[in-house]
C-alpha positions, 0 to 999 in steps of 0.5 A: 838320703835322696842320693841314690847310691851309685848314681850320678844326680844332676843339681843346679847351684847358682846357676851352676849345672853340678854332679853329685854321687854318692857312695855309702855315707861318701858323696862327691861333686863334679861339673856336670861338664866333660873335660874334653868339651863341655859335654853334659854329663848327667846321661852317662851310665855309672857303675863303681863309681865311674861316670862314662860320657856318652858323648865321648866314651871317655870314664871319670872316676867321680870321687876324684875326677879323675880321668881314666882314659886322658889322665891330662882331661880332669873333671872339676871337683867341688868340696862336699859336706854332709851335715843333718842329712843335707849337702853343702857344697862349696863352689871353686873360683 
């Protein structure tokens, strides 16, 4: 609930700087990192789902990473669980 819909939310887990979106019940989690250089992400506008980096204009498709501009450039996603309302997610190694 503290999700806003459609929005990108910066989150910190173990001193990892995360990206969560939520989309109706659906939520979803990137590093808050551009794929091309590290960039942060968390102030770059979204709309539909789509996360553009102000740095570098390229467009990520937060529910998969996935870039729209470089298909090659993809974001790292992170598995999400919503349980009692509260976010779970599992950092990749």
């Amino acid at each position: 609930e503290d999700l806003p819909l459609g929005q990108a939310v910066a989150r910190t887990l173990n001193d990892h700087s995360l990206l969560l979106h939520r989309d109706g019940s659906a939520v979803s989690c990137v590093d808050n990192a551009c794929a091309h250089l590290g960039m942060p992400l968390d102030d770059g506008a979204v709309s539909d789902g789509i996360l553009e980096c102000r740095h570098h204009g390229f467009r990520y498709l937060l529910a998969t990473g996935e870039c729209l501009d470089v298909p090659e450039v993809q974001l790292v996603v992170h598995a999400v669980r919503v349980r009692d309302g509260r976010v779970a997610v599992k950092l990749g190694g």
